[in-house]
N, C-alpha and C positions, 0 to 999 in steps of 0.2 A: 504494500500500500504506500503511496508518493505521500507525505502529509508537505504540504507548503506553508513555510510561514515566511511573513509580511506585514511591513508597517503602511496602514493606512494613509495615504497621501491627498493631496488635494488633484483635480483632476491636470493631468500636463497638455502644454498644447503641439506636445511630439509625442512619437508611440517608443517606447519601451524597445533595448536589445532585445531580439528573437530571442534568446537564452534565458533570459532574465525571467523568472517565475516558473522554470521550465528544464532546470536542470534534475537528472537521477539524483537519488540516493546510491551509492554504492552497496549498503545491505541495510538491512528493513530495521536496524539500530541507528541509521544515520540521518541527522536531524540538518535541514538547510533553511534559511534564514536569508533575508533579502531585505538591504534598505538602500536607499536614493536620497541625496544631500549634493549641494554644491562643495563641499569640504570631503576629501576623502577619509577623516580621522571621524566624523559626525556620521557617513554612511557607512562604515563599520559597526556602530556605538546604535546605530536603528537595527542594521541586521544581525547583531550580536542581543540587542531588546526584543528581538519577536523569539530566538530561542529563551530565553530567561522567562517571558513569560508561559510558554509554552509546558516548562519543565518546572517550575519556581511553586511553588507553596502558595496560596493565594492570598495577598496581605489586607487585601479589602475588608473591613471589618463591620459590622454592625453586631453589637451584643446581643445573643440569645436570648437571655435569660432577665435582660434589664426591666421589663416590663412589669413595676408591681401592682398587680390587685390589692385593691382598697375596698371593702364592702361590694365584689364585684365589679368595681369599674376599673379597667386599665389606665393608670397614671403615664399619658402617652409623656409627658415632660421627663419619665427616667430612661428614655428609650436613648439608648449611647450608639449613634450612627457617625464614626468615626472612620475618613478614608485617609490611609496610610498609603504613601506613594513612594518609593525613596528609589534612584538608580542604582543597579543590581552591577558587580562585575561576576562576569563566567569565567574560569580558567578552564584552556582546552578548545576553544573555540579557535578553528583554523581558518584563514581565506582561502575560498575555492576559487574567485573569479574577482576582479574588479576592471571599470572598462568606463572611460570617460566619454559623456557623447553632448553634444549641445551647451555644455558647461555643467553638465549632472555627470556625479560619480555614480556607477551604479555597480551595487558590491555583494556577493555572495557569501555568505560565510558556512562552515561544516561544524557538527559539536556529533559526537560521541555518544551515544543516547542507551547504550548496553545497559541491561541490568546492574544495579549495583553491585551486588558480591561478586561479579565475574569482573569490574572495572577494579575492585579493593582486590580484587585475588590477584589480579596483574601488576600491579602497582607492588606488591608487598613481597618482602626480602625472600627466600628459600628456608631459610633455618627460624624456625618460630617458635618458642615457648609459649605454653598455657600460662596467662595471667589473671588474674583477678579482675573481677568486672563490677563496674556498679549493679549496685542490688536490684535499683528501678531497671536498666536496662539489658542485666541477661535475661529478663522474662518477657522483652517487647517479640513480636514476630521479628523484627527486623534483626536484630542482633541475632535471634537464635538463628534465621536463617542466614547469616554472616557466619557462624560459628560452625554450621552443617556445611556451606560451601569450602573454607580454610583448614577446616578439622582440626583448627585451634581456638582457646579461645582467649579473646584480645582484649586490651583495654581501652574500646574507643570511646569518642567523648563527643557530646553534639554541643555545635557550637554556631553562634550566629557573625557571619563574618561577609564583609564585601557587601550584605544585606541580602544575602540567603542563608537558610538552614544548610549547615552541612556536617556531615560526619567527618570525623577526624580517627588518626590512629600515629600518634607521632607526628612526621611532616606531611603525612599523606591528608588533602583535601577533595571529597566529593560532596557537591551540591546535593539537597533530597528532595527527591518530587511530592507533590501531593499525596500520591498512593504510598510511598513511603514512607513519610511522616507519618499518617495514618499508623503505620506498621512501628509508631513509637507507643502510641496508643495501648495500654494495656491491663487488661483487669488482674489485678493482683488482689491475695489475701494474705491474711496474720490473723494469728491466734489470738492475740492482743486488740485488733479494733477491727471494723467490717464497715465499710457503709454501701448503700444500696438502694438504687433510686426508683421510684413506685413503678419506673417504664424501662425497658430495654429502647423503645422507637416512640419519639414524637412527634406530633404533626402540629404545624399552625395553632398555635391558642390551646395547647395543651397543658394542663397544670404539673408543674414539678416539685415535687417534694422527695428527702434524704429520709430513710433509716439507718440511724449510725448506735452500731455497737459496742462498748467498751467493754473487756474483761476484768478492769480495774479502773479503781476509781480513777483519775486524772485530769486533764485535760484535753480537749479537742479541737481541733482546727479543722474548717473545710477550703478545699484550694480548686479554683475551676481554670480550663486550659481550654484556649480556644483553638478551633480547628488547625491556626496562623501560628500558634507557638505562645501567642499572647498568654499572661497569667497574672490574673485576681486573685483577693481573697473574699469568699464569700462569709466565713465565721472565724473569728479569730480568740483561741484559749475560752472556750468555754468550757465550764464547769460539769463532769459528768461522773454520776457514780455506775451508772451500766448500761442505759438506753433512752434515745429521745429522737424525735423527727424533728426534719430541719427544712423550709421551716415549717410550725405546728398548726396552722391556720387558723389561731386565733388571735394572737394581741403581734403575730409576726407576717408583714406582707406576704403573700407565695409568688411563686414563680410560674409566671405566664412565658412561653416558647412563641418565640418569633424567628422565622427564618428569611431571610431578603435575597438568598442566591438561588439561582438559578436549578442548582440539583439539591440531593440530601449534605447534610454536612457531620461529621463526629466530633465529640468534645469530650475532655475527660475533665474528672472529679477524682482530687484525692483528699483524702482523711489522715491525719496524722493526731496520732497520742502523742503526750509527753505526760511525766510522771508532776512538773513546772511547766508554768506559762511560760513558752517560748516566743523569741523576736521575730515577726514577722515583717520588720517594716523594708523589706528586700522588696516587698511585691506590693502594690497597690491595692487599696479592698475596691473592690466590685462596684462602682457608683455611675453615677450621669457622662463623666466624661472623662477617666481616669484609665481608660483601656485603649490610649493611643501610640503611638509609634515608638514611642521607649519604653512599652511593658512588654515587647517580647524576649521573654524572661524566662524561655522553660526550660534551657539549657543552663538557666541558675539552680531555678528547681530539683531537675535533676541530682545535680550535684550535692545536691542540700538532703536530698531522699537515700544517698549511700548512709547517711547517721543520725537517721531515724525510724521512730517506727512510724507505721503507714500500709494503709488498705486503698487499692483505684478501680474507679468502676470507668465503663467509657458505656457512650450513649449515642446514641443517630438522631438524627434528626432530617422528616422527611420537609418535602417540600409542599 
């Protein structure tokens, strides 16, 4: 299958190189990209933007879950419709063609588009030791299927760099797509807390509410991740001796599901015990407009879930 990508332009009043939106892929991994500028360093920077978006995480945001019911009416004033725009760099992005015609450059570019474990399996030295993994991420699909492809298991780390998600493992950098991310997504338990949310799948205007379990008395935290990497906090150090929903629907707004994209989207929830009220002020709590371009933070989180305890549930949301 040819997939074309291309940056939208205004209409020109000459036609296009014959080549130009029209070259092969060399194999069905190989992603082509196409921009037009009078500056040959700007019609790279267009056809190197139509890959990025193509493969990129999608950073457009409007909150899910912002929407609180109040006696039944949705307080449309906490709805957080915040877009996040920032230029992305790709590393690995090749020129296939550039060709100046009328005073327009017009430029080709090639990226790489293989499966990840088989791009990290290439990339990585011959002699490898089992190392020690974070706790949140040997249990995602995506690292276990990293660990099944290298038959070792590594210490990689996700990290937000150049203004994409990407995995890491030492110097090694690969960008994560959508469907990858996703595959950070992961339901975890412990013996120690549980939480669990009244739905597996929600639609439009559906109500969300937490049952969260503690084995012991302590405290509770709930943390929400949004599809993009973004992270709130929804409850911060509450007081629990074994059981409570969150929230109870009575003196605590609930949570109404709004979806503004185009397909389904997934978000996760985590819960974390602490025996002490622990510092949360790494991440922003969950409010009107607090979830924009500097909360994406989940590759803080992570870090933060190797030393402690914690239970994640992850949830869909249709359209």
């Amino acid at each position: 299958m040819k997939i074309v990508l291309f940056i939208f332009l205004p209409i020109l009043s000459f036609a296009n190189p014959s080549w130009f939106y029209n070259l092969e892929p060399t194999n069905r991994n190989e992603l082509i990209g196409y921009g037009i500028d009078k500056e040959l360093v700007k019609a790279k920077q267009k056809a190197t933007t139509s890959i990025v978006e193509f493969i990129s995480v999608k950073i457009q945001s409007t909150l899910s879950i912002s929407d609180s019911d109040v006696n039944g009416e949705i307080n449309s004033n906490s709805s957080s419709k915040i877009k996040s725009e920032a230029s992305a760099v790709l590393s690995g992005v090749k020129v296939l063609k550039s060709v100046k015609t009328d005073g327009k450059w017009y430029v080709a570019v090639k990226y790489d588009n293989s499966p990840l474990e088989k791009k990290f399996k290439k990339l990585l030295p011959k002699k490898l030791q089992n190392e020690k993994q974070n706790q949140y991420l040997k249990n995602t699909p995506l690292v276990k299927s990293l660990n099944s492809e290298i038959k070792k298991n590594l210490n990689y780390k996700i990290i937000r760099k150049d203004n994409l998600w990407q995995i890491s493992y030492k110097d090694i950098f690969l960008p994560i797509s959508q469907d990858n991310f996703y595959k950070l997504f992961s339901n975890t338990k412990s013996n120690t807390i549980s939480i669990k949310a009244n739905k597996r799948e929600y639609k439009q205007n559906d109500k969300m509410y937490f049952k969260i379990h503690n084995k012991d008395a302590g405290y509770i935290s709930i943390l929400y991740v949004e599809h993009n990497g973004k992270v709130g906090v929804l409850l911060s150090n509450r007081k629990s001796d074994n059981f409570f929903n969150y929230p109870n629907g009575k003196d605590e707004d609930t949570f109404t599901i709004v979806n503004p994209y185009k397909g389904p989207i997934k978000e996760l929830y985590i819960a974390i015990y602490s025996k002490t009220a622990i510092d949360l002020d790494e991440f922003e709590s969950v409010s009107d407009d607090l979830l924009d371009k500097t909360n994406f933070n989940f590759h803080k989180l992570i870090a933060e879930l190797n030393n402690i305890v914690f239970s994640s549930y992850v949830v869909k949301i249709k359209k």
